[in-house]
LOROVO-500956 format. One record per residue (C-alpha): residue number from 1; x negated, y negated, z negated. Coordinates in Angstrom, 2 decimals, always signed. Layout:
N
 seq       X       Y       Z
 NUM       X       Y       Z
...
//
This chain:
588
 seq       X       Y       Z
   1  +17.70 -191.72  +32.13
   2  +15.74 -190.74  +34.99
   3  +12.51 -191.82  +37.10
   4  +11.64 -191.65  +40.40
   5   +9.21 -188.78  +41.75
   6   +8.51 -189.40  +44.90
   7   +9.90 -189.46  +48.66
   8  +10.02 -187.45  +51.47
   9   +8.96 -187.60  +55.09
  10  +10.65 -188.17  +57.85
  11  +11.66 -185.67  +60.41
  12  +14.11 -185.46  +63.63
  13  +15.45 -182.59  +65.10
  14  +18.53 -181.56  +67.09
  15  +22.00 -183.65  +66.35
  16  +25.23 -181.33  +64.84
  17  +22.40 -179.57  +63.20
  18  +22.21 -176.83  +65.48
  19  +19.11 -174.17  +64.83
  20  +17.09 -173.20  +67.74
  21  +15.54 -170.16  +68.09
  22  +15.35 -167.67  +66.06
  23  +18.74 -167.19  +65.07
  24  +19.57 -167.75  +61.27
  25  +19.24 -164.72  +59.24
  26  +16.39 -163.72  +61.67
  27  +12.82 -163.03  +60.97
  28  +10.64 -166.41  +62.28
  29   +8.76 -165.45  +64.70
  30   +5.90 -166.93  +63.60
  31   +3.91 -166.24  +60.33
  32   +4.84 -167.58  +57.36
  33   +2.95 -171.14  +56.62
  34   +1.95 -171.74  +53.39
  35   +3.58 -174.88  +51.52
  36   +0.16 -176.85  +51.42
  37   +0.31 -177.17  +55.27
  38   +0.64 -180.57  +56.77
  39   +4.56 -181.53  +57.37
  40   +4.54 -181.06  +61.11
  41   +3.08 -177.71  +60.46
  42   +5.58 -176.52  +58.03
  43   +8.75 -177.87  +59.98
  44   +7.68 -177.18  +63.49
  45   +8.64 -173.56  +63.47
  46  +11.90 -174.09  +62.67
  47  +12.51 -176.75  +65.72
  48  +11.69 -179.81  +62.95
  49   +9.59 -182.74  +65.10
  50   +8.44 -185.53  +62.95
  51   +8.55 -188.55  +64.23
  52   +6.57 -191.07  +64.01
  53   +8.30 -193.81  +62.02
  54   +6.22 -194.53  +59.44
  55   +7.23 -194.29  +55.24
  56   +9.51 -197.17  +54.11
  57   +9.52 -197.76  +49.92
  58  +12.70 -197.31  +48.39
  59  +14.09 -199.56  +45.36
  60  +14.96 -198.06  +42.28
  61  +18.09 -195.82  +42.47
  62  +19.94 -196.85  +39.77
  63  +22.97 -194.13  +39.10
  64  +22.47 -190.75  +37.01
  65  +19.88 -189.06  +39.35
  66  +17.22 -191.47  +40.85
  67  +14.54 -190.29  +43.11
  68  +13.83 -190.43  +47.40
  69  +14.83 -190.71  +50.09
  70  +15.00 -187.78  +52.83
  71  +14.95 -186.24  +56.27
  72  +15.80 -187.81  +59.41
  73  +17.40 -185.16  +61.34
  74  +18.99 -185.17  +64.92
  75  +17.13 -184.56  +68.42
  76  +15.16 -187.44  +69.94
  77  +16.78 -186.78  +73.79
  78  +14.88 -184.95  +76.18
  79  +11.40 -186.03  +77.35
  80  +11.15 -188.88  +79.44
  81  +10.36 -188.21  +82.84
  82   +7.34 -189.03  +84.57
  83   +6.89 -192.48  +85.84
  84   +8.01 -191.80  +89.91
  85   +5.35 -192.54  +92.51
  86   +5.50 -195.23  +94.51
  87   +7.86 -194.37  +97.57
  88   +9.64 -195.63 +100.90
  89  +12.35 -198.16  +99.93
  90  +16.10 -197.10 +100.09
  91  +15.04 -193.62  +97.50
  92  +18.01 -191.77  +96.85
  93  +19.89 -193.06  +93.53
  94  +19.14 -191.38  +90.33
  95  +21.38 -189.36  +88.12
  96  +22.68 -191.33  +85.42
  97  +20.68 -189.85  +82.01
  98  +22.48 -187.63  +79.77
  99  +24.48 -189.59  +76.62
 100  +22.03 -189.72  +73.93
 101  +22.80 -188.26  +70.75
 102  +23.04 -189.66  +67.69
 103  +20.47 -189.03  +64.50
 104  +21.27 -187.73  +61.21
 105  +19.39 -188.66  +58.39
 106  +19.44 -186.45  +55.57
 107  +18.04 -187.84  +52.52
 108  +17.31 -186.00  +49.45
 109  +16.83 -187.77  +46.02
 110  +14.62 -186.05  +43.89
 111  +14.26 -187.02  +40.59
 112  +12.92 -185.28  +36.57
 113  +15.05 -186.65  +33.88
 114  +12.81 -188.59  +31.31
 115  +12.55 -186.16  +28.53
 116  +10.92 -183.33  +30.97
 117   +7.13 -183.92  +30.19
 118   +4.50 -184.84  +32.77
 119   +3.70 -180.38  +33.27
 120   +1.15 -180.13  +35.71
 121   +2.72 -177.15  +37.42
 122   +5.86 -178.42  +37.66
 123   +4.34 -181.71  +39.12
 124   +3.14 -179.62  +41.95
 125   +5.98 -178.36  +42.99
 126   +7.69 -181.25  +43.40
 127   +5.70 -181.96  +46.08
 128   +6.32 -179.17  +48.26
 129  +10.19 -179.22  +46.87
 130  +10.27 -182.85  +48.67
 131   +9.89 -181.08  +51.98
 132  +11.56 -178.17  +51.04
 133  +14.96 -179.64  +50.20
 134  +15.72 -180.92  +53.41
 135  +14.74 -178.11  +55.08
 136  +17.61 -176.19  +53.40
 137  +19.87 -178.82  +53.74
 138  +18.97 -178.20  +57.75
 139  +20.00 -174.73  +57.43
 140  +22.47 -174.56  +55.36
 141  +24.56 -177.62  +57.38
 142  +23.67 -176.35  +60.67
 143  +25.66 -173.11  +60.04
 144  +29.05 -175.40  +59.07
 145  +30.16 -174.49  +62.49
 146  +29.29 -170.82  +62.61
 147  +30.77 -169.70  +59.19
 148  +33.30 -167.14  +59.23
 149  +33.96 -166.71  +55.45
 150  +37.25 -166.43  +54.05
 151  +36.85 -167.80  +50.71
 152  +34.78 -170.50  +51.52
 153  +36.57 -174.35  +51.24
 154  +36.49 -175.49  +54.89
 155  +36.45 -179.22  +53.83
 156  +33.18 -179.98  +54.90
 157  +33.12 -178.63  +58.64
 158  +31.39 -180.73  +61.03
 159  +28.18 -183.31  +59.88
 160  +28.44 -184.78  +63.17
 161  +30.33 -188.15  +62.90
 162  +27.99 -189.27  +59.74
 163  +25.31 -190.93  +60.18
 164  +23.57 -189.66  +57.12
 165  +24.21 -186.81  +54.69
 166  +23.00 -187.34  +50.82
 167  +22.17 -184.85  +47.90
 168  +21.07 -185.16  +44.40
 169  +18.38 -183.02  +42.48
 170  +17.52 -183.71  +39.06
 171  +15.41 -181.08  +37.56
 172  +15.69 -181.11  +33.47
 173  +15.22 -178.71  +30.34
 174  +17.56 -176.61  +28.82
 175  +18.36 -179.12  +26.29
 176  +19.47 -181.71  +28.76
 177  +21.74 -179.16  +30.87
 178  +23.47 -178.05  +28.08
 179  +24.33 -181.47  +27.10
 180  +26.04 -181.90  +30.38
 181  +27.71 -178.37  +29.88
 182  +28.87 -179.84  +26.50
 183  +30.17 -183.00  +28.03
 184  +31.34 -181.96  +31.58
 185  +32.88 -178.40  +30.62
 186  +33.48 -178.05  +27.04
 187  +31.04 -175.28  +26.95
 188  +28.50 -175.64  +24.90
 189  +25.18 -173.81  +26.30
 190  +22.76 -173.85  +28.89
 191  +22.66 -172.58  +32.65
 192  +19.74 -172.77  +35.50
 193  +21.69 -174.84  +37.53
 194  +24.70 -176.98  +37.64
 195  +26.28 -178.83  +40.35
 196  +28.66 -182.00  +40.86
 197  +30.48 -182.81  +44.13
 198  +30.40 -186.24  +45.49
 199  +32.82 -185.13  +48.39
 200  +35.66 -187.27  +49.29
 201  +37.63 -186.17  +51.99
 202  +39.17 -188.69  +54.65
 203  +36.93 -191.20  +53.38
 204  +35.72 -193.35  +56.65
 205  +32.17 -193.90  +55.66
 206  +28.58 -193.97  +57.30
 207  +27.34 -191.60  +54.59
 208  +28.38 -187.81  +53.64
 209  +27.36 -187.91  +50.22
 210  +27.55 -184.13  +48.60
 211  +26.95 -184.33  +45.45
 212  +24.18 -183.51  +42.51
 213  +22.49 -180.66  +41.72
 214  +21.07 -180.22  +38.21
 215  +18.40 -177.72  +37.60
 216  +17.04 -176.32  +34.26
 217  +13.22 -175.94  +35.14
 218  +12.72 -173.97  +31.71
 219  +15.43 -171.45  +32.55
 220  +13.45 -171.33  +35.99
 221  +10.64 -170.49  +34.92
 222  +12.04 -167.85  +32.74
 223  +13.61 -166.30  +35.03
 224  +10.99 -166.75  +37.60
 225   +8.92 -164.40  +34.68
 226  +11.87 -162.27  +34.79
 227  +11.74 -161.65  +38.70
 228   +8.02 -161.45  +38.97
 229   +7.89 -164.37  +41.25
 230   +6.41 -167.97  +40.83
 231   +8.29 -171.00  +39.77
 232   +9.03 -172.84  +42.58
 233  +10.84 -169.56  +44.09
 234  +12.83 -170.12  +41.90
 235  +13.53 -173.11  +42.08
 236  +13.90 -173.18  +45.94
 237  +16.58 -169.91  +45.18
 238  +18.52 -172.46  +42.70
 239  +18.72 -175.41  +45.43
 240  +19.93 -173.43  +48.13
 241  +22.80 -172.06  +45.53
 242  +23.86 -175.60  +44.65
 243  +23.59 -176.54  +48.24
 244  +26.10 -174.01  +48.96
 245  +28.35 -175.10  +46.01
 246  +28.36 -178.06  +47.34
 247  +29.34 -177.05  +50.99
 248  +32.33 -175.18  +49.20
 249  +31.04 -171.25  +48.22
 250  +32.60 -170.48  +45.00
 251  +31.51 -167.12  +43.15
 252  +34.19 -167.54  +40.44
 253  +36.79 -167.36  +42.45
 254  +37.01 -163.87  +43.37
 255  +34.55 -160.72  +43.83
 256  +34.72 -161.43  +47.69
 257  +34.26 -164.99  +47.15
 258  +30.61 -163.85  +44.66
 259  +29.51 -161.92  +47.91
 260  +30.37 -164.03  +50.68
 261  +28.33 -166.83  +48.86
 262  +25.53 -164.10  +47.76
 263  +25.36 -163.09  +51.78
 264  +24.89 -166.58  +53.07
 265  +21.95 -167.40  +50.21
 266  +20.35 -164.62  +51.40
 267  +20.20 -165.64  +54.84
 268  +19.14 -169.15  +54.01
 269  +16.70 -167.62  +52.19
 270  +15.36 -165.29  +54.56
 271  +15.18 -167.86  +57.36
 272  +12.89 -170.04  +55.32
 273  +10.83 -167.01  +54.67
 274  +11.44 -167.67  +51.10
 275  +11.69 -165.59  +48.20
 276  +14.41 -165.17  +45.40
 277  +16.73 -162.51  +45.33
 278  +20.49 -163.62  +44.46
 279  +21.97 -164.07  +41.56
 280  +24.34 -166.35  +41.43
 281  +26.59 -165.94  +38.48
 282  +24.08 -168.42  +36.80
 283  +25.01 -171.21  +38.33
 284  +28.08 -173.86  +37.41
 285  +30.24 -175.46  +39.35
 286  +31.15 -178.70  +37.28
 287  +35.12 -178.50  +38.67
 288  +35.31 -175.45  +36.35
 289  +35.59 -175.35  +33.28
 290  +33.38 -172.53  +32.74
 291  +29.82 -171.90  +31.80
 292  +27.61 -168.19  +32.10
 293  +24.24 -167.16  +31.71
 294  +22.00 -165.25  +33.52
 295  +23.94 -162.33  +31.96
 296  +27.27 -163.83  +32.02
 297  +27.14 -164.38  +28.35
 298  +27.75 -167.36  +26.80
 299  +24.43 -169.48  +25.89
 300  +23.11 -170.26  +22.26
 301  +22.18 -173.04  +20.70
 302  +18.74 -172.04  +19.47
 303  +17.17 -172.93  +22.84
 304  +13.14 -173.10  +22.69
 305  +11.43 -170.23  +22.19
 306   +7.84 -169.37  +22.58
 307   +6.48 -170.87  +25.79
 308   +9.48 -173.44  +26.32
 309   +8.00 -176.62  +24.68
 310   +5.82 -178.10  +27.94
 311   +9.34 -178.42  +29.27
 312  +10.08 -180.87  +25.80
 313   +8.26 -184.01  +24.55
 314   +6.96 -184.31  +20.98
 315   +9.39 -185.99  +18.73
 316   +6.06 -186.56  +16.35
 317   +2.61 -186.96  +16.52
 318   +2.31 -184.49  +13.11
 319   +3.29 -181.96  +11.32
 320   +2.56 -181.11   +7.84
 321   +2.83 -178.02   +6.44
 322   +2.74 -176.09   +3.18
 323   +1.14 -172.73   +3.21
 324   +2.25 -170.84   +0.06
 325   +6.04 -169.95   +0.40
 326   +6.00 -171.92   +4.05
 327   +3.64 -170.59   +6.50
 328   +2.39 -167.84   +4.43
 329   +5.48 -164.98   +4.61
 330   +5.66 -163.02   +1.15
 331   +2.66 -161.24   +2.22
 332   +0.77 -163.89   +1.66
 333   +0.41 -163.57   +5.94
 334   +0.34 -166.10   +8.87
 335   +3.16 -163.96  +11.58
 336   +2.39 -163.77  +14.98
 337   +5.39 -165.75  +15.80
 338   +4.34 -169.09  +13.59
 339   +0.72 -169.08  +14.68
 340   +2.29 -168.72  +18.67
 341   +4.69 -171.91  +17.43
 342   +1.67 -173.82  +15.82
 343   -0.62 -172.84  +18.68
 344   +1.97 -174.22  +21.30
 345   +2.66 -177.44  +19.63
 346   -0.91 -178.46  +19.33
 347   -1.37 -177.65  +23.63
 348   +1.26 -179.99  +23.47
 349   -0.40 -183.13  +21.91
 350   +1.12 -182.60  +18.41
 351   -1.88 -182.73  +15.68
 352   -0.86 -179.85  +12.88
 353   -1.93 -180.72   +9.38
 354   -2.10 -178.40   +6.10
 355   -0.62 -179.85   +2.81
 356   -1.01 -177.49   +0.09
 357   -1.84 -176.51   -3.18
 358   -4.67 -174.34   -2.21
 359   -8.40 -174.86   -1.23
 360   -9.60 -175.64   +1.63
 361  -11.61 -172.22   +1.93
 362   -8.45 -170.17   +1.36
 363   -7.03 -172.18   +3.91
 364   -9.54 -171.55   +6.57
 365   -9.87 -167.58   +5.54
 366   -5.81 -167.28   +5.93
 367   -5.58 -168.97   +9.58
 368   -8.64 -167.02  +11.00
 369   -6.78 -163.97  +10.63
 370   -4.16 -165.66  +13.61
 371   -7.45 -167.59  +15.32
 372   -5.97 -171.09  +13.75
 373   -9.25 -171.83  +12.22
 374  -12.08 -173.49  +13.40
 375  -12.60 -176.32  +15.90
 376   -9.72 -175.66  +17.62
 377   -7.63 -174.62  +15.43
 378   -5.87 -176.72  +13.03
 379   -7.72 -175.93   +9.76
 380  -12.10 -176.59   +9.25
 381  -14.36 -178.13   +7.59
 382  -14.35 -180.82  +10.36
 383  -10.36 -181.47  +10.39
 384   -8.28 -183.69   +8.20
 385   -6.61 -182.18   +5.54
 386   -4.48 -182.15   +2.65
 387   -5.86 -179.16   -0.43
 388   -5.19 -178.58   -4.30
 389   -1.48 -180.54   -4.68
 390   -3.10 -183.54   -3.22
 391   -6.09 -183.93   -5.40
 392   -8.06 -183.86   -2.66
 393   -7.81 -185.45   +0.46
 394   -9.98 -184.91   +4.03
 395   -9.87 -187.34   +7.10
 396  -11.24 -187.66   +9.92
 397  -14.19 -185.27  +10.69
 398  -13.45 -183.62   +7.68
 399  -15.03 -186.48   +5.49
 400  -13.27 -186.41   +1.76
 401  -11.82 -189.95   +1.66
 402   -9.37 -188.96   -2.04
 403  -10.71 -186.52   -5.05
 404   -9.44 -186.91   -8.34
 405  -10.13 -184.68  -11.42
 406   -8.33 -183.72  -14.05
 407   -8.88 -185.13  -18.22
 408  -11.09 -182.93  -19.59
 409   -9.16 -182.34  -22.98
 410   -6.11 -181.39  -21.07
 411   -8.34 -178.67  -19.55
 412  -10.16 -177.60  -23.27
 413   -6.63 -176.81  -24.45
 414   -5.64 -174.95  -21.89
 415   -8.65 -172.46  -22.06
 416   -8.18 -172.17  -25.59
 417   -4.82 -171.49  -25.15
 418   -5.59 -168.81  -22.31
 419   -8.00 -167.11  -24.75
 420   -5.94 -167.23  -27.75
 421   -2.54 -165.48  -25.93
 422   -4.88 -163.92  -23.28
 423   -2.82 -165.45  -20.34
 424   -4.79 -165.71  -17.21
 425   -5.86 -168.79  -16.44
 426   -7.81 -170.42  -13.05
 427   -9.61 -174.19  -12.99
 428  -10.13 -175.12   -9.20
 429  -12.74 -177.51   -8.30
 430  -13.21 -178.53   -5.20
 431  -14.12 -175.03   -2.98
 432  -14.68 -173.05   -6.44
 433  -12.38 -171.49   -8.64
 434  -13.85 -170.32  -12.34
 435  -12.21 -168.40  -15.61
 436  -13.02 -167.43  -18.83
 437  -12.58 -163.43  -18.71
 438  -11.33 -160.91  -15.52
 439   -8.03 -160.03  -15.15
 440   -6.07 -158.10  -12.37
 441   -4.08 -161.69  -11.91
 442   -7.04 -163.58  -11.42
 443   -8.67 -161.00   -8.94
 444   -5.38 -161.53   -7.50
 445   -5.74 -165.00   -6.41
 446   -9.14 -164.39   -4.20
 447   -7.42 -160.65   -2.47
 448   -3.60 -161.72   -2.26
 449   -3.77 -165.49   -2.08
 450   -7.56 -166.24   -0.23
 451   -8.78 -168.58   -2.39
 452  -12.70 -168.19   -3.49
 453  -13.41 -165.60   -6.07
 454  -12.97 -166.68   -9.86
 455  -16.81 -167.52  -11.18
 456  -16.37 -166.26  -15.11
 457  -18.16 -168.24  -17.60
 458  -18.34 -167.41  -21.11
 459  -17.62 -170.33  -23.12
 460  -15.62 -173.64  -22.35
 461  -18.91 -176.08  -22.66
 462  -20.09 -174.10  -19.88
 463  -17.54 -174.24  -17.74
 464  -16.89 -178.03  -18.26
 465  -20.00 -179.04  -17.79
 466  -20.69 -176.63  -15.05
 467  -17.72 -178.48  -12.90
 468  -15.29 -180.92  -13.15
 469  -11.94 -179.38  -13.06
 470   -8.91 -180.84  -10.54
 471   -6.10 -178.57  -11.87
 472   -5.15 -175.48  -13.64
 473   -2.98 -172.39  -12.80
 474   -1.63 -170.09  -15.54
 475   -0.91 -166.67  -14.02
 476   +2.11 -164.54  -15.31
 477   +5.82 -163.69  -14.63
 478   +8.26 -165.56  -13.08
 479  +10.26 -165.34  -16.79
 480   +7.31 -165.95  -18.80
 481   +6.44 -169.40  -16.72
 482  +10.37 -170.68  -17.36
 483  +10.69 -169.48  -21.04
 484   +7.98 -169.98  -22.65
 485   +4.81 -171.82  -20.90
 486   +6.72 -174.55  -18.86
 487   +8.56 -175.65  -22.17
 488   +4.90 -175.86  -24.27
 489   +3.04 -177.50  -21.99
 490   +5.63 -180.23  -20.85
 491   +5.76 -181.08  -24.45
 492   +1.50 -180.66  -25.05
 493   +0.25 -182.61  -22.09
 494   +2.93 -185.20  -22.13
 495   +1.99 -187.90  -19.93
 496   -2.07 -186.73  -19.77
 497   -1.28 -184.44  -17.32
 498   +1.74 -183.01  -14.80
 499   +3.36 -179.97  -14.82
 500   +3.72 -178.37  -10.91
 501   +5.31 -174.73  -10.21
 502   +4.35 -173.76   -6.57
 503   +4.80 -170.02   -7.49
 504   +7.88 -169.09   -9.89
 505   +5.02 -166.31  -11.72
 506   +2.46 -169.90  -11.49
 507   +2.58 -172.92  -13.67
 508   -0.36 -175.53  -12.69
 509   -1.63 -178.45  -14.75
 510   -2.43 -181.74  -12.49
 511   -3.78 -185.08  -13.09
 512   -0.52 -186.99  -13.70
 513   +2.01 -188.35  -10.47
 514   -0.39 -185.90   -8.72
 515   +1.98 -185.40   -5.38
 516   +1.17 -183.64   -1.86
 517   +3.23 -186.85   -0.86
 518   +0.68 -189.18   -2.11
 519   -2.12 -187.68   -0.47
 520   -0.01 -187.27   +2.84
 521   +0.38 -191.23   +2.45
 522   -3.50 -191.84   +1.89
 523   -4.13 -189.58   +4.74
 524   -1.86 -191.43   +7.25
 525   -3.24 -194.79   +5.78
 526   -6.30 -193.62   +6.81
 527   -5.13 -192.71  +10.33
 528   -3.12 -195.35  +10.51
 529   +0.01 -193.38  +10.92
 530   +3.39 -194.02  +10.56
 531   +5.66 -192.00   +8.13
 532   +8.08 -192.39  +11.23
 533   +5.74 -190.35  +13.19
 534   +5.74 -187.62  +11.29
 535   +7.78 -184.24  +10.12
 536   +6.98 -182.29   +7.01
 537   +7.52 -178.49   +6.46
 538   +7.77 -177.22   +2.56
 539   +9.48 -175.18   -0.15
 540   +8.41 -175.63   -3.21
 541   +8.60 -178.37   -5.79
 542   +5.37 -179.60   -5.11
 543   +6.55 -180.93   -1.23
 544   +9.39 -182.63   -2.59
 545   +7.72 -186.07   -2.26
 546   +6.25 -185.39   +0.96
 547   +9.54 -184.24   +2.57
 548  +10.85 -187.24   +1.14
 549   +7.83 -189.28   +3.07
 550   +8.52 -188.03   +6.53
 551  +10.85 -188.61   +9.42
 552  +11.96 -185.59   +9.34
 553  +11.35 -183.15   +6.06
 554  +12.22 -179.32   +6.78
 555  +13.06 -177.32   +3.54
 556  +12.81 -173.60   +4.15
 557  +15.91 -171.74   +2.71
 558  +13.93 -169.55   +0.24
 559  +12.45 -172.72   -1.19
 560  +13.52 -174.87   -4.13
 561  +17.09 -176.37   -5.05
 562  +15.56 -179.34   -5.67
 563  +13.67 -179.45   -2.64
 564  +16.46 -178.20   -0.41
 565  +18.55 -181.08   -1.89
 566  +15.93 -183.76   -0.53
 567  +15.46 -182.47   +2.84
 568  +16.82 -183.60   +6.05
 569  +17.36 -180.26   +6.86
 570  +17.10 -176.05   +5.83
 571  +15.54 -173.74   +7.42
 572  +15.04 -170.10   +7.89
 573  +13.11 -168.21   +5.13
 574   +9.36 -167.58   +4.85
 575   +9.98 -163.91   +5.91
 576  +11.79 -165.35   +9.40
 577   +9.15 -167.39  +10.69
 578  +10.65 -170.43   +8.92
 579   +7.80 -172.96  +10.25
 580   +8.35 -171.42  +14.17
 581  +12.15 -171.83  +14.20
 582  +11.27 -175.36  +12.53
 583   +9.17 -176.44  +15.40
 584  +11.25 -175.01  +18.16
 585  +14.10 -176.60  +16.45
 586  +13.39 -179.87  +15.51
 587  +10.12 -180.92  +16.71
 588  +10.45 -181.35  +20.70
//
């Protein structure tokens, strides 16, 4: 479940713990050294000597939280005196040398659960965090002898008689932490920070092991936004609080209890010279069964929002998604909110693919408004592509690898028919869109819906041998399409053609078992692509068979009943940023 970061360096100091000079709480009085400093450097003001025992590799650590080992702590004796000159015989005997004492090794395992990606920033920090841990674990046990808190459990007094003291940080996502809050508390949301003692008292052993410390790096970072400081302040604020919940502070005890543990963080805090100003009702002790917030509200279950995902890895490799009735809102608009989502999941290595009924140009002219067009956005005339119900198909580099046209009587009858009951009617071919007269609904089309502007031709010959026509749309009212042109043209085209209603005020004529699934399956044929790999975002009738293809198919709640029946799952509404909360949801 988890894999080993890295391990710290040795150091040595004095035994019990003790700090020299300046006094905890104190201002150093030296400057503060900046975290990229070499480790003798960054310990030596505090009284931390390293010694010189060189790095030792460490197996695998195979419980819940893997990672290094830690700090060797404890003071080295005093200097060993100069070698005595040579002198008359019968010297005067020696003073025996005082007892030496005995090292303490404190080892801190550091370790990212498996799910957290590989987040360059985050990376980084770990590597000052694998110095930094022990040094709070330096403070915080040298002042075991000094407390004088009344709330405070006094089970862990003295370090002394062990030769080694042992702690546990696993840094996760929000996800992962409120799993354990689920499992370990019966609560079921997410905190920063959680922590498990290992304590057991009156045990005779070697080794003081105090427990795990879990820490939500997403919250972190959050709340790191929040406070105006950088992440690993943070994160360093978080490890000290688990380090004292370990040690036996408990905020949820009483008020006094929330301050007395509050006062010592601070000091901790302050003697490192780091920043992150308390507040500790965020944190969970796992021997209550009780789980806050920053706000000391319960969490929800909706987790990721915009900027969360580098803390997640990519269920899938792609997404396809509709436009009409999907990512277009009933405005025929991209909102901010689904462009941020799309946006964020292609940073994060997922490749976002359109699947739709329109043309590729309308496609393009709809995501520049939100910057998604272009080469690195997710729709050009250089990126695969899915346009016109799946009549035509673009691969790699934007070459067209699938056309397919639709029978040319099918189309005569349907202009006739258009001119005869004056019913608006649209052929699309390719990147061009052409009718027989102007009409308000077929303006519509090219100023509501993007696609190219309707070229009119005057007679059918013309326009049939002008271009060779994919599919038709009849423009109307939503009643109009159900009562009366749906029923004649199921039973007029029979099996020359398909019927497909995108739009309840559209009815389209295709090229028969025409499907957006069909072209998503030539398209991942072509890039060798596993339905497996993939999740699928629709509403209308028309993404039925493609929901049905992928892993995962997302029906938005204002689509379809028959496409809501074949999805894995429903989501929000066009209107609430259905293909965001999809992504956020279900994708990472």
């Amino acid at each position: 479940m988890a894999r080993i970061v890295s391990r710290a360096l040795p150091f040595a100091s004095r035994s019990h713990l003790h700090l020299p000079s300046p006094l905890r709480g104190a201002a150093p009085l030296l400057p503060h050294l900046p975290a990229a400093s070499s480790s003798a450097s960054l310990l030596s003001w505090r009284g931390f000597t390293p010694t010189p025992e060189p790095l030792r590799s460490v197996p695998p650590f195979a419980g819940f939280l893997a990672g290094i080992r830690g700090l060797r702590r404890g003071r080295r004796g005093q200097t060993a005196a100069k070698r005595e000159e040579t002198q008359d015989p019968a010297p005067p005997p020696s003073p025996p040398p005082p007892p030496k004492e005995t090292e303490i090794e404190l080892c801190a395992r550091i370790s990212v659960e498996e799910d957290l990606p590989d987040d360059i920033e985050v990376l980084n920090t770990i590597e000052i965090l694998k110095l930094n841990v022990p040094m709070a674990m330096k403070i915080a046990l040298d002042g075991l002898l000094e407390y004088n808190y009344n709330t405070r459990d006094t089970s862990i007094s003295d370090v002394g008689k062990y030769e080694k003291v042992e702690v546990s940080v696993l840094l996760c996502n929000d996800n992962f932490i409120q799993n354990l809050n689920k499992e370990w508390t019966g609560e079921d949301s997410a905190t920063d920070m959680l922590s498990a003692s290992q304590y057991i008292p009156d045990l005779d052993v070697p080794a003081l092991m105090l427990g795990d410390i879990v820490i939500s790096v997403e919250t972190a970072a959050r709340q790191a936004e929040e406070k105006g400081h950088t992440l690993l302040d943070e994160l360093r604020a978080l490890v000290v609080r688990g380090l004292l919940r370990l040690l036996g502070f408990d905020r949820q005890s009483s008020d006094e209890a929330a301050m007395e543990m509050e006062k010592e963080e601070l000091l901790i805090l302050k003697s490192l010279r780091w920043k992150g100003k308390s507040h500790a009702k965020a944190a969970v002790d796992l021997s209550k069964t009780h789980t806050e917030n920053l706000n000391g509200q319960e969490g929800t279950n909706s987790l990721k929002k915009a900027g969360s995902l580098r803390f997640y890895r990519p269920k899938f490799k792609y997404i396809f998604c509709d436009m009409d009735g999907t990512l277009l809102n009933s405005k025929s608009q991209v909102t901010a909110r689904n462009a941020e989502a799309l946006k964020e999941a292609r940073s994060r290595g997922v490749n976002i693919v359109i699947a739709t009924g329109k043309t590729r140009p309308a496609v393009i002219d709809a995501l520049n408004m939100v910057d998604l067009s272009g080469r690195n956005g997710i729709a050009s005339e250089s990126l695969p592509g899915i346009f016109l119900q799946g009549l035509l198909v673009y691969g790699l580099g934007g070459r067209e690898i699938y056309k397919r046209t639709l029978d040319q009587e099918v189309c005569r009858e349907a202009f006739l028919y258009s001119m005869e009951h004056r019913i608006p009617l649209v052929g699309f071919s390719q990147d061009r869109c052409f009718s027989m007269f102007e009409d308000p609904l077929v303006d519509s089309l090219h100023d509501v819906y993007h696609e190219p502007k309707a070229e009119i031709v005057s007679s059918i010959d013309q326009l049939l041998g002008t271009a060779k026509i994919q599919k038709l749309v009849f423009i109307g009212t939503a009643e109009g399409m159900s009562s009366t042109l749906r029923p004649y043209w199921t039973n007029a085209v029979e099996e020359r053609a398909g019927i497909v209603q995108a739009q309840p005020d559209m009815l389209e004529l295709v090229p028969p078992a025409t499907s957006k699934g069909s072209g998503v399956k030539i398209l991942l044929d072509h890039l060798c692509i596993s339905p497996d790999e993939i999740m699928a975002i629709g509403d209308g009738e028309n993404d039925i068979e493609m929901l049905q293809l992928a892993s995962l198919g997302v029906a938005l709640a204002n689509g379809a009943e028959k496409t809501k029946a074949v999805a894995n799952v429903i989501g929000a509404t066009n209107d609430e940023d259905g293909v965001a909360q999809a992504i956020y949801d279900y994708a990472f």
